[in-house]
C-alpha positions as a printed NumPy array, in Angstrom:
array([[  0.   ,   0.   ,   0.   ],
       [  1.003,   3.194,  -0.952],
       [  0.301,   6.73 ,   0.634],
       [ -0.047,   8.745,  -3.143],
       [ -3.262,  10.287,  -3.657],
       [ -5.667,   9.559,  -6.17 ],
       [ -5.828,  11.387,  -9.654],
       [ -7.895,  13.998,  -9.684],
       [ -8.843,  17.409, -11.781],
       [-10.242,  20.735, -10.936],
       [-13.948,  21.964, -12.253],
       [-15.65 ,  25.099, -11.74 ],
       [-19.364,  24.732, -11.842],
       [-20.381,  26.88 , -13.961],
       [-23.766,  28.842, -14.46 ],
       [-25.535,  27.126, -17.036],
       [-25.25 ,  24.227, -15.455],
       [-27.516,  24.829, -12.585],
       [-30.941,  23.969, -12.18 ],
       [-34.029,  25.59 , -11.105],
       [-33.402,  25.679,  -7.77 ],
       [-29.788,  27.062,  -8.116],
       [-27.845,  24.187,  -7.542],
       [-25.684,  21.976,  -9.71 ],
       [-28.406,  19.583, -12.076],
       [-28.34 ,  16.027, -10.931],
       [-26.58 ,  15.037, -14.05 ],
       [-23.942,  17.146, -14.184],
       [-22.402,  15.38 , -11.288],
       [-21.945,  12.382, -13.768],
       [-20.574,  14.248, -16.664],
       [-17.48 ,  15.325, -13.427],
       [-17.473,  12.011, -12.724],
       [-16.499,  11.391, -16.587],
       [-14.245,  14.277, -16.948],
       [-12.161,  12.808, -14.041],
       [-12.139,   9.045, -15.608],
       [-11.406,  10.225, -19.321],
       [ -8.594,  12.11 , -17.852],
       [ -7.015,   9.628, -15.699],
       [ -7.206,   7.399, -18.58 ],
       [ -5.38 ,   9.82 , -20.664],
       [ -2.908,  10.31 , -17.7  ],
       [ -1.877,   6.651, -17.675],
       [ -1.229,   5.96 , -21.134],
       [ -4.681,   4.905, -22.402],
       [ -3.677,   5.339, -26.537],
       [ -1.86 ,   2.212, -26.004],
       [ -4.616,   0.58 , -24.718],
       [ -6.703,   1.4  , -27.918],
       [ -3.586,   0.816, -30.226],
       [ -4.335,  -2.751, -28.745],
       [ -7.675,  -2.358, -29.934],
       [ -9.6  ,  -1.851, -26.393],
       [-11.424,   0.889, -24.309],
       [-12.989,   0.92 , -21.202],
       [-16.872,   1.115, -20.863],
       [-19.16 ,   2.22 , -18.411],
       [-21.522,  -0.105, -17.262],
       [-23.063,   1.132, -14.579],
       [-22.827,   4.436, -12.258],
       [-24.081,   5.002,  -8.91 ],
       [-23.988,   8.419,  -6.946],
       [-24.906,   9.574,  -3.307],
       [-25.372,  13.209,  -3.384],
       [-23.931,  14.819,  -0.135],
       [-23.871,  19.026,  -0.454],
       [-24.903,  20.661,  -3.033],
       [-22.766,  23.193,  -5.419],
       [-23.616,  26.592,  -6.552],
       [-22.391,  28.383,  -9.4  ],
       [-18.93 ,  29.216,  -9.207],
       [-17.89 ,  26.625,  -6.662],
       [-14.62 ,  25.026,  -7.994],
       [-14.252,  21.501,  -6.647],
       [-11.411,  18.663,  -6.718],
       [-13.248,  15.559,  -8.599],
       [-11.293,  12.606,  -7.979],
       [-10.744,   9.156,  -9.075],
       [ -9.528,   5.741,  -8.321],
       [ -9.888,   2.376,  -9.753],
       [ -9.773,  -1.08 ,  -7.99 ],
       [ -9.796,  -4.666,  -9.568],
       [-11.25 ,  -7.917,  -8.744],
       [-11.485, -10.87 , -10.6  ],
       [-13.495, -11.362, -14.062],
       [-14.471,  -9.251, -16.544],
       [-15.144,  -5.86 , -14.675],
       [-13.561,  -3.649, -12.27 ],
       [-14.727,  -0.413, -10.076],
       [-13.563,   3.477, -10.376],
       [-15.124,   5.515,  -7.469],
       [-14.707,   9.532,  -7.582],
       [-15.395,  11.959,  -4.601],
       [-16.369,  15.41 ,  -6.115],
       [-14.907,  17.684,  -3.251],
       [-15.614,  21.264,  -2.521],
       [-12.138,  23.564,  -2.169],
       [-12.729,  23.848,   1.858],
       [-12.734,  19.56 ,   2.167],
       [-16.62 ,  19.256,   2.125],
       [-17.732,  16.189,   0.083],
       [-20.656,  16.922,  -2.127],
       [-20.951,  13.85 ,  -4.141],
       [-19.869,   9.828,  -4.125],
       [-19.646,   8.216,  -7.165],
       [-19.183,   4.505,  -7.948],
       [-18.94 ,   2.934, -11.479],
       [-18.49 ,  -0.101, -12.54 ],
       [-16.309,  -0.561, -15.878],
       [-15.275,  -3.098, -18.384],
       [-12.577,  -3.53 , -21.363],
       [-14.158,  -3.84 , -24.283],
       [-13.061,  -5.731, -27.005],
       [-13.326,  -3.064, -30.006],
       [-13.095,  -5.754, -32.48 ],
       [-15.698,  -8.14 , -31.564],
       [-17.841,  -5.778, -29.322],
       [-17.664,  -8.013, -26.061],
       [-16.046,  -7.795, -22.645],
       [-12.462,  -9.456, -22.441],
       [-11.707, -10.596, -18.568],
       [ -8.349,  -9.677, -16.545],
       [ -8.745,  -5.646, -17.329],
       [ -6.099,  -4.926, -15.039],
       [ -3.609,  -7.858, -16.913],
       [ -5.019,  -6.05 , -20.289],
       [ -3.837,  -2.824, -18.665],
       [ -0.579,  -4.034, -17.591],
       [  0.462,  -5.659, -20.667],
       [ -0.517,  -2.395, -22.751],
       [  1.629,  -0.698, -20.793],
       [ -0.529,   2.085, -19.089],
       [  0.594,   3.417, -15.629],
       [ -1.378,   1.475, -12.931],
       [ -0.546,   3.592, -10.488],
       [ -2.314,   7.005, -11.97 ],
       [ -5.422,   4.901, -11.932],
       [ -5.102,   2.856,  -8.564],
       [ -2.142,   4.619,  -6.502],
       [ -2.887,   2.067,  -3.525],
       [ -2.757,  -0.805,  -5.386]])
């Protein structure tokens, strides 16, 4: 185990993406969540991975909403994947206000998909390793 903090990019919420009641729209906390796991990819190396001719997926996303945001708030939006055995494995971001309060959990779960034939290849984090990408931008505690 390692003590190096997990990737993460800075957002400012910005206007137009607030709803009605002058917080942050539900589904905007996704589309952070998305910024921060397209960008870790890109961090460790991820063209390799589709030079090999495969790209994660999202198959499933789960968030708890804690605080909300207001326009202008800038928060850290983290993320962090762990492995298991089989075909999937888990990326969990924490979108954090500047002053340390958590406003939103989020949980995915993820699979390598075979570009070729369309279908889910098992051992992502052996597909990862043997492309090359940098395992420890996307898990530092593994």
């Amino acid at each position: 185990m390692t003590d190096r903090e997990p990737f993460r990019t800075r957002i400012k919420v910005r206007h137009y993406e607030l709803d009605t009641l002058g917080h942050l729209n539900h589904a905007v906390y996704h589309s952070y969540g998305e910024v921060a796991r397209l960008e870790v990819f890109e961090s460790a190396g991820d063209e390799k991975l589709r030079a090999s001719g495969l790209s994660p997926v999202l198959l499933e996303s789960h968030i708890v909403y804690r605080r909300e945001l207001r326009g202008g708030d800038e928060v850290d939006v983290t993320c962090e994947a762990s492995f298991g055995e089989g075909k999937v494995f888990w990326m969990t971001s924490r979108i954090v206000k500047l002053d340390g309060t958590l406003s939103a959990e989020i949980k995915c779960t993820l699979g390598l998909l075979d570009l070729e034939r369309r279908k889910l290849v098992p051992d992502p984090r052996g597909h990862f390793e043997r492309a090359g990408l940098d395992l420890t931008a996307l898990s530092p505690t593994e």
